[in-house]
C-alpha positions in Angstrom: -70.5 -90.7 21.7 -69.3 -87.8 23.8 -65.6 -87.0 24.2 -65.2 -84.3 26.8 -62.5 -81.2 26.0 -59.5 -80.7 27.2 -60.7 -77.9 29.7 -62.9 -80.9 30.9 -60.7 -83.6 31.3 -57.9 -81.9 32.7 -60.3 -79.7 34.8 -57.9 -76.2 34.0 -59.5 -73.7 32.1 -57.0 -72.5 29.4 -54.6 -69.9 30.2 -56.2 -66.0 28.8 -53.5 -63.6 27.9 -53.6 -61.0 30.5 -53.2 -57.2 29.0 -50.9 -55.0 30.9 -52.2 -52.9 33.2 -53.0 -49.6 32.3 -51.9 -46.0 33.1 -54.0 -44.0 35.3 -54.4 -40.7 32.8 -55.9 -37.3 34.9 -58.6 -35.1 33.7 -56.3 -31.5 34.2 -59.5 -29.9 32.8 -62.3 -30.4 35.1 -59.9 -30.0 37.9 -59.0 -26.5 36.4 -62.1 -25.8 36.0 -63.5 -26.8 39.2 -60.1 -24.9 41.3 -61.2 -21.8 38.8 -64.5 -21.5 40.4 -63.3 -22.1 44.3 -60.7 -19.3 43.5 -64.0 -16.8 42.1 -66.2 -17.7 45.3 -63.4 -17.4 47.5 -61.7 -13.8 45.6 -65.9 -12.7 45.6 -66.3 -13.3 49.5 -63.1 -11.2 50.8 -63.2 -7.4 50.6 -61.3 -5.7 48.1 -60.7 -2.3 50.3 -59.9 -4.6 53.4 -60.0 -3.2 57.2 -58.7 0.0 57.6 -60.0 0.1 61.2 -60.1 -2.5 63.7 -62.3 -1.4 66.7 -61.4 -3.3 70.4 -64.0 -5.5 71.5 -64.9 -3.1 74.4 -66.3 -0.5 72.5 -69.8 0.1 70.9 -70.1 2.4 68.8 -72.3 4.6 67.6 -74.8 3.7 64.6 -75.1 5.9 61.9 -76.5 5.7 57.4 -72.9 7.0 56.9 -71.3 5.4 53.5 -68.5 7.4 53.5 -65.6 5.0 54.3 -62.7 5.6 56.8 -59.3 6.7 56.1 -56.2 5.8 57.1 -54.8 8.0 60.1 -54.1 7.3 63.9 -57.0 6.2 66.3 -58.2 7.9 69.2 -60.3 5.2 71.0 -62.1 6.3 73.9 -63.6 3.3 76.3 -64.9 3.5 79.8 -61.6 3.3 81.3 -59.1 4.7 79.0 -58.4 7.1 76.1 -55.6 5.0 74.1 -53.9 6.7 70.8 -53.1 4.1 68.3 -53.5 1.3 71.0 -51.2 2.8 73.9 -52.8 4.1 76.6 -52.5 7.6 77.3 -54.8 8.4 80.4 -57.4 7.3 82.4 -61.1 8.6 81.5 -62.5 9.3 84.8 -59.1 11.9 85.0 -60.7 13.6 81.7 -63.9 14.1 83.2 -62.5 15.9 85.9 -60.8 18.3 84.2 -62.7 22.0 83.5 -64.8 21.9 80.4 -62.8 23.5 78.1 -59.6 22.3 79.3 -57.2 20.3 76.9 -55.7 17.0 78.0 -51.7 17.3 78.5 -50.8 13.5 78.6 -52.9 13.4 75.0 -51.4 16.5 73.8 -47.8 15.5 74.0 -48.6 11.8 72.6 -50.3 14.0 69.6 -47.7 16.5 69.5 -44.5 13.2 69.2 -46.7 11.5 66.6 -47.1 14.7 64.4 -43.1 15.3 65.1 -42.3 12.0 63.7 -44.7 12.3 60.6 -43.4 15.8 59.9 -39.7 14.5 60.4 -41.0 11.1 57.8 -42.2 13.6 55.6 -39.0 15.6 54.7 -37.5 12.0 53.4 -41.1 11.0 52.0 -43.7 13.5 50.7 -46.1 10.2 50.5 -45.1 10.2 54.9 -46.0 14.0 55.5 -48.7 15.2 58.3 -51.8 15.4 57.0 -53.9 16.5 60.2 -56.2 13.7 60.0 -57.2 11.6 62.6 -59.9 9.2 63.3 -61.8 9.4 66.8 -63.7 5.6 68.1 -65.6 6.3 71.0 -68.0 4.5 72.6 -71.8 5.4 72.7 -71.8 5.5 76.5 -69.3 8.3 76.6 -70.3 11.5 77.8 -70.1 14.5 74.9 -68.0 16.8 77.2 -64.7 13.8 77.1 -64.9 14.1 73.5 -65.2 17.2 73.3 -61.7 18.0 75.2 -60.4 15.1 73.0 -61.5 17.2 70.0 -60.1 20.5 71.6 -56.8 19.0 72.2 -56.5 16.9 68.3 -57.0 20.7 67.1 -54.7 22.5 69.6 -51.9 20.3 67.9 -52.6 20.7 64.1 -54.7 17.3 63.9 -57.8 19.6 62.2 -59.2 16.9 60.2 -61.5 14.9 62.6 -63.2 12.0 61.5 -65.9 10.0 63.9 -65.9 6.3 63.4 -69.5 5.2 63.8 -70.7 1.4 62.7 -73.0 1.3 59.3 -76.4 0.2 59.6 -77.3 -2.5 57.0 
């Protein structure tokens, strides 16, 4: 004869004993490990030296197998419009051109001549802060020789003897 179980008869299945749910535990050391390499690739794809010179949009400059790197001292940038020195503008290009050949530019004399004024004057509280008579020249390859030239002979009319070109390194 069959007798069905009680799970049968009463047609309830019998009550489990449910375990408490458990703590979610993190793994700290794959997530170290994994944030360790993003810090490598992302330390490994900046520069270490960083930009010393920015160069405006509106410029091209020359290209040149030069590996020496720039250093930091004011910017003249010459475009097709204007000389600027450290940004400001200073005077119009075309009025340059127009000047005699070996004639300095006043207007980017006496900009020189308060910049060299104020680094002399830093340099009295801070030997780091002196005048060093460097300066770096941006111009673009469309300029005529004879405007850098006078911007040349008027850096070293002032004491700014120390001329570096910025050019852009073929790879």
């Amino acid at each position: 004869m069959y007798f069905p179980s009680d799970e049968e008869a009463t047609g309830l299945r019998p009550k489990v004993e449910r375990k408490p749910p458990t703590t979610f535990s993190l793994k700290l050391t794959s997530l170290i490990d994994m944030f360790t390499l993003i810090l490598v690739f992302l330390l490994k794809s900046f520069s270490a030296e960083g930009e010393i010179m920015t160069v405006t949009e509106d410029l091209r400059l020359p290209e040149s197998t030069s590996t020496k790197k720039p250093v930091v001292a004011s910017i003249v940038a010459i475009n097709q419009e204007f000389i600027l020195l450290d940004g400001a503008q200073v005077v119009e290009t075309g009025t340059v051109l127009n000047l005699p050949p070996d004639a300095k530019i006043p207007e980017l004399r006496d900009a020189l001549m308060t910049k060299r004024t104020l680094a002399e004057g830093l340099g009295q509280v801070d030997e780091m802060m002196d005048f060093t008579g460097k300066i770096n020249i941006q111009a673009d390859k469309n300029i005529p020789y004879i405007i850098i030239k006078k911007i040349m002979m008027t850096c070293g009319s002032v004491g700014y003897n120390d001329i570096m070109l910025a050019v852009m390194e073929i790879e």
